[in-house]
Residue frames relative to the residue before (quaternion, step in Angstrom):
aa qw qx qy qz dx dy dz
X 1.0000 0.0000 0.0000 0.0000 0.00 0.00 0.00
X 0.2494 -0.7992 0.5138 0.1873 3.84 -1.02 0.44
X 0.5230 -0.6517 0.5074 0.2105 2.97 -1.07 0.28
X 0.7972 -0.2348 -0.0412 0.5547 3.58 -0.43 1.58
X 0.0870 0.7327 -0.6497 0.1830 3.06 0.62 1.50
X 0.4254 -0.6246 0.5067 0.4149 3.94 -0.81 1.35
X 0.2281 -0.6664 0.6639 0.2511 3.39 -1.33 -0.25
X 0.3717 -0.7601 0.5295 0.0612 3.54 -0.54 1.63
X 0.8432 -0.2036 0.3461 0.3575 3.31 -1.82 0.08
X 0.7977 0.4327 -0.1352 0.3978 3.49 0.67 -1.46
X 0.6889 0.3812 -0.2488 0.5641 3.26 1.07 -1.05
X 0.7119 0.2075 -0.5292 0.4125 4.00 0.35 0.23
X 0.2277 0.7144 -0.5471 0.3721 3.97 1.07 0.43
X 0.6590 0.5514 -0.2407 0.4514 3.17 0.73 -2.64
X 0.7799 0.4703 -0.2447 0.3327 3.27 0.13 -1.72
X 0.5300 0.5088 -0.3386 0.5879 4.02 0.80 -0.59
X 0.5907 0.6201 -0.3210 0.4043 3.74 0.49 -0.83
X 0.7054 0.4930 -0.0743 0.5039 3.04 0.40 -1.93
X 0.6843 0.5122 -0.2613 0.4485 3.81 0.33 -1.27
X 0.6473 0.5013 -0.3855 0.4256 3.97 0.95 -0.96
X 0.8233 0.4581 -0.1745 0.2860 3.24 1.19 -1.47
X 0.6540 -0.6403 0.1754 0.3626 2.95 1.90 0.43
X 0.2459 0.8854 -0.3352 0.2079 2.95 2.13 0.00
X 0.4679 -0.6776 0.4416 0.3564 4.00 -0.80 0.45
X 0.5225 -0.5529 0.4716 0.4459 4.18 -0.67 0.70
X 0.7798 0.3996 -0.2661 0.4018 3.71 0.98 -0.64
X 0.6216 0.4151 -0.2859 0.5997 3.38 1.23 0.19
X 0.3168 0.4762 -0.4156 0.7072 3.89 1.61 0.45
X 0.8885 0.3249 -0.2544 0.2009 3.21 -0.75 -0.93
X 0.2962 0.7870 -0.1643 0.5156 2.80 2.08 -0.62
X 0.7913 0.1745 -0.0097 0.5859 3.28 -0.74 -1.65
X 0.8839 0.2561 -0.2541 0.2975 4.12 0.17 0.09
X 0.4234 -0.7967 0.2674 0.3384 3.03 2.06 1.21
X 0.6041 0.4796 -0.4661 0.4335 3.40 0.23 1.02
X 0.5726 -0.6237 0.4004 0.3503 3.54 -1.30 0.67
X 0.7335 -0.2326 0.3268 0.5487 3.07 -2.19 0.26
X 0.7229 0.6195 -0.2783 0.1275 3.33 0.15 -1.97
X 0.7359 0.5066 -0.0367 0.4477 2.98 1.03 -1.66
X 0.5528 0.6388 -0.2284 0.4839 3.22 1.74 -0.74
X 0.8437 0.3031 -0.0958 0.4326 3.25 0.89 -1.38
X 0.4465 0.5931 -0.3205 0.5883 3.31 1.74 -0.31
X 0.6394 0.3394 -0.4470 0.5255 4.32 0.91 -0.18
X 0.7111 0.5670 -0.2948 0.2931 3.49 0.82 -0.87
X 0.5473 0.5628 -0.3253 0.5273 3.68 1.52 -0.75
X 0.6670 0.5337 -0.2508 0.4554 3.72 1.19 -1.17
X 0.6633 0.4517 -0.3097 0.5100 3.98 1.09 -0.84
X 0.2258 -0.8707 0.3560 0.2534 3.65 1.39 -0.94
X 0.0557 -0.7465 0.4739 -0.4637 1.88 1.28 2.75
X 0.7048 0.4593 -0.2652 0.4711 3.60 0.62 -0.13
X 0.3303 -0.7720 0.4998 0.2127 3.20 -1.07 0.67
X 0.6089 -0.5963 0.3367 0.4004 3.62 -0.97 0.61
X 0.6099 -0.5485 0.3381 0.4613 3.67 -1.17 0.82
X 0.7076 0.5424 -0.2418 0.3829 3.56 0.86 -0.87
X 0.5680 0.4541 -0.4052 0.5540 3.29 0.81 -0.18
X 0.5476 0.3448 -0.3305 0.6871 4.56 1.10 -0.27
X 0.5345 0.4448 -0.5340 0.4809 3.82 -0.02 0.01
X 0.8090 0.4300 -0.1520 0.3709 3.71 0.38 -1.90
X 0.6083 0.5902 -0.2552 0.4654 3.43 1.70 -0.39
X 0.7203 0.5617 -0.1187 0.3893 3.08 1.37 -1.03
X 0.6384 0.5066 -0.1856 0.5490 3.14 2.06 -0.44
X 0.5515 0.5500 -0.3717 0.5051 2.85 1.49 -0.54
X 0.7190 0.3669 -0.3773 0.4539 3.61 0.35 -0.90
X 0.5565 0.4804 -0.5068 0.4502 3.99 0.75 -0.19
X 0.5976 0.4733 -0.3914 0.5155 3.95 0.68 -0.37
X 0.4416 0.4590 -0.5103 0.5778 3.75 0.91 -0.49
X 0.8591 0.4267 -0.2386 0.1514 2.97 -0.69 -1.44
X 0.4331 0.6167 -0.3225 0.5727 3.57 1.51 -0.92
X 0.8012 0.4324 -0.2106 0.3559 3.30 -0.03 -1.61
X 0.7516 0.3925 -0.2770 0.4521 3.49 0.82 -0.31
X 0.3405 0.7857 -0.3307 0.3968 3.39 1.75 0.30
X 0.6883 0.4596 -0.2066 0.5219 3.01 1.08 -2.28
């Protein structure tokens, strides 16, 4: 991996690519030799990331799944 390696035309293309298909930030960073950090720190900037609150509202929801399939 490099250090402040720029990140060109292609590689946020790659990265948009990757993000549709659902690809993991660690398997992104991975296959485009850059860290989690650096990975998710381009994706929050392109508004590739969803807001914490929308994973807050997901995360209850799936605990209400879960509850509910308890009873």
């Amino acid at each position: 991996m490099m250090a402040n390696k720029r990140w060109t035309t292609e590689d946020v293309e790659d990265l948009r690519t990757r993000v549709a298909a659902g690809q993991t930030v660690p398997r992104i960073a991975a296959d485009l030799q850059r860290s989690q950090e650096a990975t998710r720190a381009r994706m929050q900037m392109l508004g590739l990331t969803k807001p914490r609150q929308f994973k807050a509202e997901r995360i209850v929801a799936d605990v209400a799944v879960i509850e509910f399939a308890e009873q």
